[in-house]
N, C-alpha and C positions, 0 to 999 in steps of 0.2 A: 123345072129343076135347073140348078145352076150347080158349079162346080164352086168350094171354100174360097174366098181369099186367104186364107191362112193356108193354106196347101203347099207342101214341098216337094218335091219330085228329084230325085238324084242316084246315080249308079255307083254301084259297091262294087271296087275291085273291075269295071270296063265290066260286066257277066249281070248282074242281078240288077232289078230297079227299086226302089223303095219311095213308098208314100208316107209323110210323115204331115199330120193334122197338127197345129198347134192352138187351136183352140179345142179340142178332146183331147191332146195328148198321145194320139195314137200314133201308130208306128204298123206301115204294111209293106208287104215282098207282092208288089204287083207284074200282072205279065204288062208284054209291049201294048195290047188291045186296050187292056185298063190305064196304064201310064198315058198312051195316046189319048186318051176319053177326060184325062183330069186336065191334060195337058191343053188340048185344045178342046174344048168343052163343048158338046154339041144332044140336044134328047135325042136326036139319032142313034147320035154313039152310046149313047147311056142305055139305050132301051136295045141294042144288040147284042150287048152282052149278058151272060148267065145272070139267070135272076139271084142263084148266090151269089154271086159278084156285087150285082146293082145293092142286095139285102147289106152287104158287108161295107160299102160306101158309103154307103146312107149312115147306117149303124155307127162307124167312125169317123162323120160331119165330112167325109170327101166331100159327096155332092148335098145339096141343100135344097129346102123351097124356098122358090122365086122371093116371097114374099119376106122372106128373114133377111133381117142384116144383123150379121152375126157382132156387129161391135154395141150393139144392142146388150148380146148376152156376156159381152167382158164389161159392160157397166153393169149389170145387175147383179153379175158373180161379184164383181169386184165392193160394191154397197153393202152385197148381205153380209162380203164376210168384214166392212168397213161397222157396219152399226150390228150386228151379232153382239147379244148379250152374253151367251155361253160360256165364251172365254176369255177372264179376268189379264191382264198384260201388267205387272208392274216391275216395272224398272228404278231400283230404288241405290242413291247412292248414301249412305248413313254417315259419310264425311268428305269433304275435298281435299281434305288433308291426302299429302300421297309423301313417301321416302324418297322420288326420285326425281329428277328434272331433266325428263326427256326433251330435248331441241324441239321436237313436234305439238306438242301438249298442246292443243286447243281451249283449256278451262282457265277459270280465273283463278286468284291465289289463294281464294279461302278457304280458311282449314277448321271451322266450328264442326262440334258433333251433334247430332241429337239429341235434345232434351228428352229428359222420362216424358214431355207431354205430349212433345212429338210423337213419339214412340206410341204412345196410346192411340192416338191420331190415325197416325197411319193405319192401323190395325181397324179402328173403327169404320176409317175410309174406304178400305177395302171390302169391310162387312157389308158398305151401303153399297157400293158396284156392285157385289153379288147379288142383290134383293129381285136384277132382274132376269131369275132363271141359268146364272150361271152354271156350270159345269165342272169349271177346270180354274183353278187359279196359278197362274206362271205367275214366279217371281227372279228376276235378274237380281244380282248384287254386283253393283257398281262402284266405281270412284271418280276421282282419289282414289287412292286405295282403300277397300274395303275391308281388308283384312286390320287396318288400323284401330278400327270398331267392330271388335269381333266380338264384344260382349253384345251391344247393337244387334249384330245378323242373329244371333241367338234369341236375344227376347226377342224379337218380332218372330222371329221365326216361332217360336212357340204360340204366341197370338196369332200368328195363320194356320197353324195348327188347330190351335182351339174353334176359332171360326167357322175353317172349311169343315172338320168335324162335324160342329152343332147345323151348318147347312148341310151338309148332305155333298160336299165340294171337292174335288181331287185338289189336288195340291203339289207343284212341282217349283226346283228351283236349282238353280246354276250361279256360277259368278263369276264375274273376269277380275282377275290381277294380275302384278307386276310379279308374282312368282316369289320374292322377294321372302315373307314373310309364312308361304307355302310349306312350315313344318310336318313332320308325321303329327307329331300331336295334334297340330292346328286342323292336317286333313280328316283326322278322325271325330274333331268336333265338328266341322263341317258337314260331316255325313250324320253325324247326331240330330243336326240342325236340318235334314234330307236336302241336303247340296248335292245335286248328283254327276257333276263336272265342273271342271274349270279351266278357263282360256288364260294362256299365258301366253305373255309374249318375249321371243328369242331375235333379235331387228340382224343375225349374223353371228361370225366367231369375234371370239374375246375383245376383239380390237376395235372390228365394229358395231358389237353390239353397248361396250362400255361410251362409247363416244356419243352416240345415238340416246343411252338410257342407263344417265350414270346417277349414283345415289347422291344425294341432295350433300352429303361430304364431299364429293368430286372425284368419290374411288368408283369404281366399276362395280356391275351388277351381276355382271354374265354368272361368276362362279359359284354364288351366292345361290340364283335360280337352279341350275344343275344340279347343283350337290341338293336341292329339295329335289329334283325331279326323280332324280336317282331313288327315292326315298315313297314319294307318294303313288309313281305311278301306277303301281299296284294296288292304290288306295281308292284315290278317286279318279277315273276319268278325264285324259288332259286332251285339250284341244289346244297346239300349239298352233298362235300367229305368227308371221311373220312382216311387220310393216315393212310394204319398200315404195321407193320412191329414186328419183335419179342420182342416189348417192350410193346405194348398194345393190341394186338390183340387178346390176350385172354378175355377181358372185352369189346371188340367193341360192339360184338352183345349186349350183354345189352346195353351198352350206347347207338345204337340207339334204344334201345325197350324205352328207357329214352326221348330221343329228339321227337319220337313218340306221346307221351303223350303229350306234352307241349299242350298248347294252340292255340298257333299260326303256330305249324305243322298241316299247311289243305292240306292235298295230292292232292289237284285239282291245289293247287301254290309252295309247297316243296315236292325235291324227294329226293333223298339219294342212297348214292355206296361208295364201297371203292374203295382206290388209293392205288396202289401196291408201295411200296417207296424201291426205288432199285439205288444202287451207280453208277449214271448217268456218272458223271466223278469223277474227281480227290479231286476238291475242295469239293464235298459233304461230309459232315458230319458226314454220317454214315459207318460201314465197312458193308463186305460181310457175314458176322456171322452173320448181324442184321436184312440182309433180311428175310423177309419169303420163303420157298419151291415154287417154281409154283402151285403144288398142292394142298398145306395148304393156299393158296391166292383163289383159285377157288372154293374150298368147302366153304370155308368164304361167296364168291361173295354169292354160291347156296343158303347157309342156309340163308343170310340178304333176298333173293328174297322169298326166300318161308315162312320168316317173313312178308314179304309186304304181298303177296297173300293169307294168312292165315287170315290177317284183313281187306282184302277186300279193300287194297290199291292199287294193280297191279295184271295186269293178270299173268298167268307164262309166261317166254319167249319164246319167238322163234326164232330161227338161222334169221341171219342176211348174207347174202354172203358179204364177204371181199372187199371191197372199197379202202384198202389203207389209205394215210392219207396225208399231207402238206410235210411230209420229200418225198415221191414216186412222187408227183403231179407237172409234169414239170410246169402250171403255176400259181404254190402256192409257196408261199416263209413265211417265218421269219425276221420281221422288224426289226432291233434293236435300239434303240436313235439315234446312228448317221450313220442313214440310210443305216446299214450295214445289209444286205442279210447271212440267215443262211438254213439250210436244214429243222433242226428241230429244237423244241424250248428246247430242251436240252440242245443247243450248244447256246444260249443268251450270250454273253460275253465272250466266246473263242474265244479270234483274231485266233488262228488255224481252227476257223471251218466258217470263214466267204469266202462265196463263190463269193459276189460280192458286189454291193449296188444301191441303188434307181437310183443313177444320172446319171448311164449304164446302159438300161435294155439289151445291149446284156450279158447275161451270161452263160460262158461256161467254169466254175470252173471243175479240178478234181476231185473235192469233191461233187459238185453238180451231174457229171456226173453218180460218185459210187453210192450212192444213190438209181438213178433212176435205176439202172442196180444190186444192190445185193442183190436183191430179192430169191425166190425161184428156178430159175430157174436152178442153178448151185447147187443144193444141191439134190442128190440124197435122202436122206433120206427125205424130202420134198415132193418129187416129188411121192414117193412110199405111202405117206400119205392119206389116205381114207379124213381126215377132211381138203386136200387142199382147197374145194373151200371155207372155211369158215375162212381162218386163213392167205394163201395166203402168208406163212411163218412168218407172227407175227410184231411186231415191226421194223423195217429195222435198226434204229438205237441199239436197242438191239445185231438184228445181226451181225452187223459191230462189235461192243466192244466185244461180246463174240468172232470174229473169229481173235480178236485182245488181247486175252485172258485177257479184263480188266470185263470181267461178267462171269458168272460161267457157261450158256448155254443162248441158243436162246429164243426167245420169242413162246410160242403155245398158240394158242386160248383154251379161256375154255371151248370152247364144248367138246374138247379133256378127259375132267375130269368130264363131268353129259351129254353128249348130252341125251342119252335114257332115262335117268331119268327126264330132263324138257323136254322131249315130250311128257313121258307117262304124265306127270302133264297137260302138254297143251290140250293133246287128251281127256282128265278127266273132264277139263274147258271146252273145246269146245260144250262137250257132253253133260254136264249139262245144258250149254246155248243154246245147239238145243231143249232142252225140254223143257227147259222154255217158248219160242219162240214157241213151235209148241200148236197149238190149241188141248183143248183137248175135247172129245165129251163128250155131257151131258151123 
């Protein structure tokens, strides 16, 4: 037997100890006996203690057999859910065309729509991904903005409709925009169309969000956005962004202590997070000076959360194990207007990074291939990582540009920057809520 490498061991409040697994996920309130036994690991110590104990260590990957290495089973988690047929991923943008001209914009300048053949295309493309046992088909609607082609999100939408239907396929969908064009009417086709949320993004108040993400006239957008917010969010589902980066990110947290207040922010139908804005490619707007640190990005993320959790908006978080994303997911792709196949939606509008397109579904790009394969697994410093299973080496597209020296480093999960500190929060909430919960005698 041997004790996790993934193991954490840390005290709540100077009183209690807690073990936290991050490849299970678990989360335990041990005594000093059992904290000493993970801590300094020894079958002595292991076999002294209650056999409920040793059962529940076991149970929650504390301790392990000899013979496992556990980074063994965050490659094989990580494969099945990389080549898993179940779940369809499609990220489709139906135009580059977008209203605004935000300084940050990473995409190129073209603004063609999809043809009716595209349209068929796509629809059929997605029917052949299905064929192998699918489940679930998620679809994103992207841009440009997408609300420019809102007749687009509609017919496709009905041809996945019909699809998932005649397979036997659930079928789910969301979309990000510029809020812009976010009418009532518009959210009500949306939900016609089963859109069941939308990310919008707010970069600050009036002054600096117009500066940041003004309308391609060169008037501002901020007021524009609102007065829709005001209007839908009772309709569908907002997830408000906020991008920041070293030109506003000193005033974010007020500004959403600001957007909080509003009226029509009811946290049962708007949530809010920041968006790391980081020089995607070439054409982006912004330089590498302008980014923020990873870790003046993750302490931002903490304090916003423990703004929510302090009025009673959100619980504190809890680790998530790593899933990957559309760029790792052999059958997830990136639509572009004319039906050209990308990894991720970073690469929307670089003829260099289109791997294939709708009208072929066999694809077997270089580029698709890299992808799937430059993950963590060739990265010793990765590999030697306690927070692999949570992080699963970060971004893939990140990693590719930094080891192509166009980013300054890799992408790490922000647990890497508060795990202990939003468990001790979660163990503080949990704790509260078991007393609340528990009956108490007259």
């Amino acid at each position: 037997m041997k004790a996790s490498r993934y193991t954490f061991l840390f005290s709540v409040d100077g009183e209690k100890r807690l073990a936290y697994n991050a490849l299970t996920n678990g989360l335990a309130l041990v005594d000093e006996a059992c904290a000493d036994c993970l801590e300094n690991f020894s079958e002595e110590k292991f076999w002294s203690l209650p056999e409920a104990t040793r059962c529940q260590l076991q149970r929650g990957g504390f301790v392990i057999a000899d013979e496992l290495d556990e980074r063994d089973v965050v490659r094989v988690r990580y494969r099945m859910q990389q080549y898993a047929t179940s779940h369809i991923g499609l990220t489709i943008a139906p135009t580059l065309a977008c209203n605004l001209a935000c300084r940050y914009c990473f995409e190129s300048s073209f603004t063609g729509f999809m043809s009716d053949e595209t349209k068929n295309a796509v629809v059929r493309f997605a029917g052949e991904l299905m064929q192998g046992g699918a489940k679930l088909l998620s679809v994103t609607w992207y841009g440009g903005e997408p609300l420019l082609a809102l007749d687009t999100i509609e017919a496709l939408s009905q041809g996945f409709l019909r699809v998932t239907e005649e397979k036997h396929v659930s079928y789910e969908a969301s979309i990000i925009t510029n809020g812009t064009l976010l009418t009532e009417e518009v959210a009500q086709r949306l939900l016609a169309a089963k859109v069941s949320s939308a990310q919008v993004t707010l970069d600050g108040p009036p002054d600096v969000h117009d500066q940041r993400r003004p309308l391609r006239s060169g008037k501002g957008s901020y007021a524009r956005i609102v007065a829709n917010l005001e209007r839908v969010a009772k309709i569908l589902p907002i997830s408000l962004r906020v991008n920041v980066d070293q030109h506003n990110a000193e005033h974010a947290l007020d500004f959403v202590e600001t957007l909080m207040a509003e009226p029509w922010f009811d946290p049962q139908c708007v949530g809010v997070h920041f968006g790391y804005v980081r020089k995607y490619t070439p054409s982006c707007g912004c330089g590498l000076d302008e980014m923020l640190k990873p870790s003046a990005f993750w302490q931002m993320q903490e304090a916003l959360g423990q703004k929510l959790v302090a009025r009673g908006l959100s619980q504190p978080l809890y680790p998530e194990l790593a899933s990957g994303c559309t760029a790792t997911a052999a059958c997830s792709f990136v639509v572009g207007p004319q039906g050209e196949l990308y990894r991720c939606w970073n690469h929307v509008g670089d003829a260099k990074a289109v791997v294939g397109t709708v009208f072929d579904a066999a694809v077997n790009h270089p580029l698709y291939v890299q992808y799937l394969v430059a993950g963590f697994d060739q990265d010793p410093e990765c590999l030697q990582c306690r927070f692999l299973p949570l992080c699963a080496g970060g971004c893939v597209d990140v990693r590719v540009k930094a080891s192509q020296g166009l980013l300054p480093s890799k992408d790490c999960s922000g647990w890497r920057y508060y795990l202990e500190r939003q468990l001790a929060s979660y163990y503080r909430w949990w704790w509260q809520e078991q007393q609340r919960e528990t009956p108490h005698e007259a």
